[in-house]
C-alpha positions as CSV (number, residue, x, y, z in Angstrom):
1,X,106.2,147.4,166.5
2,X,109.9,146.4,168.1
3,X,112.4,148.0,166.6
4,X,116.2,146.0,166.8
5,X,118.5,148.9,166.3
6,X,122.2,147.8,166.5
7,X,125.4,149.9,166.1
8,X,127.6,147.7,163.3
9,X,131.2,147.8,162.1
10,X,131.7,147.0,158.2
11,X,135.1,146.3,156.8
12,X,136.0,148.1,153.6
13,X,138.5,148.4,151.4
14,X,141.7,149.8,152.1
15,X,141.4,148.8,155.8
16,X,139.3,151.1,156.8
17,X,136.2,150.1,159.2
18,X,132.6,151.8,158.4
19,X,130.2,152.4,161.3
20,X,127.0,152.1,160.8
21,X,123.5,151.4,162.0
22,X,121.3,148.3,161.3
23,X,117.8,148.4,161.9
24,X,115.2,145.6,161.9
25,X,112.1,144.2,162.2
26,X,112.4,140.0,162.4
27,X,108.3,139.9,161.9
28,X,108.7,141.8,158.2
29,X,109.1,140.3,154.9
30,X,109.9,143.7,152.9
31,X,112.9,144.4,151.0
32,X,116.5,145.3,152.7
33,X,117.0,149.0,152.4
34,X,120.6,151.0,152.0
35,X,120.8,154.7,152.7
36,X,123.6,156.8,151.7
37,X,124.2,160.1,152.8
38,X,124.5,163.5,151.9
39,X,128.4,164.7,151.6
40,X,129.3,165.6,155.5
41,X,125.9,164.4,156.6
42,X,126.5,162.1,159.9
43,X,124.2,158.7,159.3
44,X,122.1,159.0,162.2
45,X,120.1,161.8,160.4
46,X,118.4,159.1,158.5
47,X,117.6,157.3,161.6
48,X,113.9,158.4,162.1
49,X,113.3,157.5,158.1
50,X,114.9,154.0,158.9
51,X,112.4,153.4,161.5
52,X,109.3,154.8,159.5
53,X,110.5,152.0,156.7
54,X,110.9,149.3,158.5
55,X,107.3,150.3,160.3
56,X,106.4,149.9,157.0
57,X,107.6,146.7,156.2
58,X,111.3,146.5,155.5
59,X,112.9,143.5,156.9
60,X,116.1,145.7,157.6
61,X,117.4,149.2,156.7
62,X,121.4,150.4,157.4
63,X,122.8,154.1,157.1
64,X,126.6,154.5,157.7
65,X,129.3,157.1,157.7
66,X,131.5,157.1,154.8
67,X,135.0,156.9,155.6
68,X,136.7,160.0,156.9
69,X,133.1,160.8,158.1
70,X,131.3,161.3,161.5
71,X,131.5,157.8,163.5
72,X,134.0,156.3,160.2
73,X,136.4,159.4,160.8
74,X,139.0,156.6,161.2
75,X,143.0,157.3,161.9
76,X,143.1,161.4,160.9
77,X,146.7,160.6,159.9
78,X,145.6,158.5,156.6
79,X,142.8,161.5,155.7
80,X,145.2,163.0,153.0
81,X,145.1,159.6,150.9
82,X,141.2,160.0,150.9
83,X,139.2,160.5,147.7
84,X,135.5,161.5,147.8
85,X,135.7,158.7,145.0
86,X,136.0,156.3,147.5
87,X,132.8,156.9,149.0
88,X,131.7,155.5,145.8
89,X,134.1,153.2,144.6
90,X,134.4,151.1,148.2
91,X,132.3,152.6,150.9
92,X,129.1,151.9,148.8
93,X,129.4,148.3,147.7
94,X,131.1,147.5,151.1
95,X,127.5,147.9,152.9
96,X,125.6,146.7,150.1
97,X,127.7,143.7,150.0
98,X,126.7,143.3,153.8
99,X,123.4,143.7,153.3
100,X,123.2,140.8,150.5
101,X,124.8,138.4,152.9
102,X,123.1,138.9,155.6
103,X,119.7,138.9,153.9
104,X,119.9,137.0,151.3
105,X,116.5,136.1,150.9
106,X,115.4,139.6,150.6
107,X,115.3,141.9,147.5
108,X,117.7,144.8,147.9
109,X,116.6,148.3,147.5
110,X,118.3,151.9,147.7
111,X,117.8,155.7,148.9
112,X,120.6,157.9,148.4
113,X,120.7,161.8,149.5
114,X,122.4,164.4,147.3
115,X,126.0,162.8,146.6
116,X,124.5,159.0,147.9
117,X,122.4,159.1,144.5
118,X,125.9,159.9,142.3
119,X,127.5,157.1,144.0
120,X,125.6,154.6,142.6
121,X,126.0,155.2,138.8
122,X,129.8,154.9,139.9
123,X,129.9,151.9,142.3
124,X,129.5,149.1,139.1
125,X,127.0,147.5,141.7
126,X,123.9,148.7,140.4
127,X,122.3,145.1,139.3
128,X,122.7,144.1,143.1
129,X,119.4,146.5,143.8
130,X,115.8,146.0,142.4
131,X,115.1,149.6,142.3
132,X,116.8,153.5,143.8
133,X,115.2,156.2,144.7
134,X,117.2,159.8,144.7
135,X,116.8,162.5,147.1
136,X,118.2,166.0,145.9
137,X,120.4,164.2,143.4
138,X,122.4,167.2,141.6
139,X,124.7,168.2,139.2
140,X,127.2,170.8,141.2
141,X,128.5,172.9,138.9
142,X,128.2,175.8,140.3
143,X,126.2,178.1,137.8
144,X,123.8,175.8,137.4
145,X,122.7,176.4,140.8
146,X,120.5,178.5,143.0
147,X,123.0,180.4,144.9
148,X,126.1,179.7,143.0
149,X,128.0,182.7,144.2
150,X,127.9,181.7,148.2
151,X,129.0,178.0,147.2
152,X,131.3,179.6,145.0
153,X,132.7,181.4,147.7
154,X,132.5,178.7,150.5
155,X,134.3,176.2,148.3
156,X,136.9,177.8,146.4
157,X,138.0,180.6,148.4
158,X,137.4,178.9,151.8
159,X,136.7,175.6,151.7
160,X,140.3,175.4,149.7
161,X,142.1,177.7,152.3
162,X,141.0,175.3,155.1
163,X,141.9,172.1,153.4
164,X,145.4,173.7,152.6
165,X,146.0,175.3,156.4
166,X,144.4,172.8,158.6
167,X,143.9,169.5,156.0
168,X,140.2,169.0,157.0
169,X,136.9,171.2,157.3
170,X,136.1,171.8,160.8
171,X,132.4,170.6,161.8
172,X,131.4,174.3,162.3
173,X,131.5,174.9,158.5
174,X,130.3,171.5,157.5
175,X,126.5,170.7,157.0
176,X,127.1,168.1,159.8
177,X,131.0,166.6,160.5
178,X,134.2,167.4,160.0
179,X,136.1,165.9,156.8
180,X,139.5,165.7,155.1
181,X,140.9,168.2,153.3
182,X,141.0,166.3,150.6
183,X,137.6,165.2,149.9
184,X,136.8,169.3,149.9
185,X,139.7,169.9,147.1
186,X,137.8,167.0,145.2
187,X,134.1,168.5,145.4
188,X,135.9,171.9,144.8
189,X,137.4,171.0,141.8
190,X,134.4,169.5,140.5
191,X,132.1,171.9,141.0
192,X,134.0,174.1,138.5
193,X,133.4,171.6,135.6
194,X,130.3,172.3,133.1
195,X,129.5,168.7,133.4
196,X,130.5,168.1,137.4
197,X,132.8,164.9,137.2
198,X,131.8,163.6,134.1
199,X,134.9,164.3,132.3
200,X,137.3,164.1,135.2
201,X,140.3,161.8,133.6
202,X,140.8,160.2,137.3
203,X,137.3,159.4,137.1
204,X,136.7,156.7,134.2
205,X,133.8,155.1,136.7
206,X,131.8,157.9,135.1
207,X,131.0,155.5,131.8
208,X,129.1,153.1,134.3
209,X,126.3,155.4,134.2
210,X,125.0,154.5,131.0
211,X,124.7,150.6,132.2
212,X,122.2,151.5,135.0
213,X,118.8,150.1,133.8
214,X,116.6,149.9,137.4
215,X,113.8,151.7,138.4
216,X,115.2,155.2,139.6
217,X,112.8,157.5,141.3
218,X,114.7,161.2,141.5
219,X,112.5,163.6,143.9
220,X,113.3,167.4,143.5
221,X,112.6,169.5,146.8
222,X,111.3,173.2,145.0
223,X,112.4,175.4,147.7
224,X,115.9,173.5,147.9
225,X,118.2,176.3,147.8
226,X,121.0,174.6,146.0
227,X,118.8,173.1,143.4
228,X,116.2,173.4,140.1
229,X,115.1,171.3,137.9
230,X,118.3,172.5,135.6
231,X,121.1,170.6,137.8
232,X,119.2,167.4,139.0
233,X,118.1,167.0,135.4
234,X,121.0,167.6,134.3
235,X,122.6,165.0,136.5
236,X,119.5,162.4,136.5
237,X,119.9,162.5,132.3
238,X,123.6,160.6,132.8
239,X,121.0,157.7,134.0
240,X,120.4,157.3,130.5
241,X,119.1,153.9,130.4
242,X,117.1,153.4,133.6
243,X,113.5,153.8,134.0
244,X,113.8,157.1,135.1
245,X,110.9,159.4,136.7
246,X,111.1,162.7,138.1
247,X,109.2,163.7,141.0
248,X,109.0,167.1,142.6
249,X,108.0,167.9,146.1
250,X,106.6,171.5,147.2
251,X,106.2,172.3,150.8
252,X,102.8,171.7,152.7
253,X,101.3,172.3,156.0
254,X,104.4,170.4,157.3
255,X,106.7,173.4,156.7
256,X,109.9,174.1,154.7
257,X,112.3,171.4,153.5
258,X,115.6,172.5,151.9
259,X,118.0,170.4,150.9
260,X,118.5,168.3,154.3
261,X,114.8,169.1,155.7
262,X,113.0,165.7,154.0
263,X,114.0,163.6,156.4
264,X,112.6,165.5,159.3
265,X,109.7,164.1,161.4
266,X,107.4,166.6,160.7
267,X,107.3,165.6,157.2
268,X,106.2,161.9,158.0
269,X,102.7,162.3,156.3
270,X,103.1,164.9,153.8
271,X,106.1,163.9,151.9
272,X,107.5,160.1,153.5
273,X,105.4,158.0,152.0
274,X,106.2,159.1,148.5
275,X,109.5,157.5,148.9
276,X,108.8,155.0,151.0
277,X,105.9,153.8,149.0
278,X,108.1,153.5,146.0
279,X,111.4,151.5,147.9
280,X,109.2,149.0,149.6
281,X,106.4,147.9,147.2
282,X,107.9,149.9,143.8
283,X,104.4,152.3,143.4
284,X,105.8,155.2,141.9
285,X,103.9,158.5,143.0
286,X,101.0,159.8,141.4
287,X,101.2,160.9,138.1
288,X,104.1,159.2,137.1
């Protein structure tokens, strides 16, 4: 199958420009897909899964850096006015936006990693897709986690040192790209919170959550070091009215998976299609 793969700019909010990546197939007839990333996570991670969906019948998928990220990095002078909110509040339903006016004719459909499955109980855009799936969707407070003294640690004590002496975290200490200073302070200060950013006062998007009524797969990963079933159901439960279903992977013959590891290659066969089965034809796994 030919593949169009095209390197996009989409305006924002704010003035800020978003790169991202448009992949399609003009013989399909499948939904429109939307990926958003895992916090620091560079968009072309997700390029391999792009391709296996639209192999599979997507008419088009896009990823994309959120703003302050990777290839969106934008003007470093304007990164102390960023807000990890804004990921959520006008990154997101900036490239869904896109998506739904450049396909019209096609039903929209999410996948978000880690912190892309919070931001869509906060965009307000949640009617625009027919159904979301979740990868490694968590809660972040920190005891509610597997290791929560090392993210302790690499948050509060250094992850707020950095912020404060140099304004950003370098790439080196990032899962994938560098990023302001003040999106760290944000995630840092959440993470201390029994109930993440639920009761943050500068967040009232957080009563959104409650209006989400799609079909909303969440898939747990069980040797995902930063999670259990405690903080992703924990999180997922905020999803109050959507037809929610929990779905939990274990590692095969394919090998371990983590929290990034899903969307490796090697895990095409074993674990892909669980996913992809669910955004392109709505089959929900096994069991479910």
């Amino acid at each position: 199958m030919e593949i169009e793969q095209n390197n996009i700019t989409i305006s924002a909010p704010k003035d800020w420009k978003l790169a991202a990546t448009l992949f399609e197939s003009l013989s399909n007839n499948g939904p429109t897909v939307m990926i958003s990333a895992a916090a620091g996570v560079p968009h072309y991670f997700y390029a391999n899964f792009a391709k296996h969906l639209i192999e599979n019948g997507a008419r088009a998928v896009i990823t994309y850096d959120y703003r302050g990220m990777g290839q969106s990095a934008g003007n470093r002078q304007r990164w102390p006015e960023l807000r990890m909110k804004d990921w959520a509040l006008l990154d997101f339903p900036a490239v869904a936006n896109h998506l739904t006016k450049q396909f019209p004719d096609h039903e929209l459909v999410g996948l978000g990693h880690s912190y892309g499955g919070q931001a869509l109980g906060l965009s307000g855009i949640d009617d625009q897709f027919s159904r979301y799936a979740t990868v490694a969707t968590i809660s972040g407070y920190w005891r509610d986690l597997e290791s929560p003294y090392v993210l302790w640690f690499k948050t509060q004590i250094i992850g707020r040192a950095l912020a404060k002496l140099l304004g950003y975290i370098p790439k080196a200490l990032s899962v994938g790209e560098a990023f302001p200073g003040t999106i760290m302070v944000d995630w840092a200060n959440w993470i201390k919170r029994p109930d993440y950013f639920f009761s943050d006062p500068g967040l009232p998007e957080t009563k959104r959550y409650k209006d989400v009524e799609l079909p909303l797969l969440s898939v747990g990963l069980e040797d995902d070091p930063w999670s259990n079933e405690n903080s992703i159901g924990k999180f997922m439960s905020h999803y109050s009215s959507a037809d929610l279903r929990q779905h939990w992977i274990s590692p095969t013959s394919s090998g371990e998976i983590g929290h990034l590891g899903f969307f490796s290659r090697k895990h095409k066969t074993d674990h892909w299609p669980i996913v992809s089965d669910f955004l392109l034809s709505g089959k929900w796994p096994a069991g479910l």
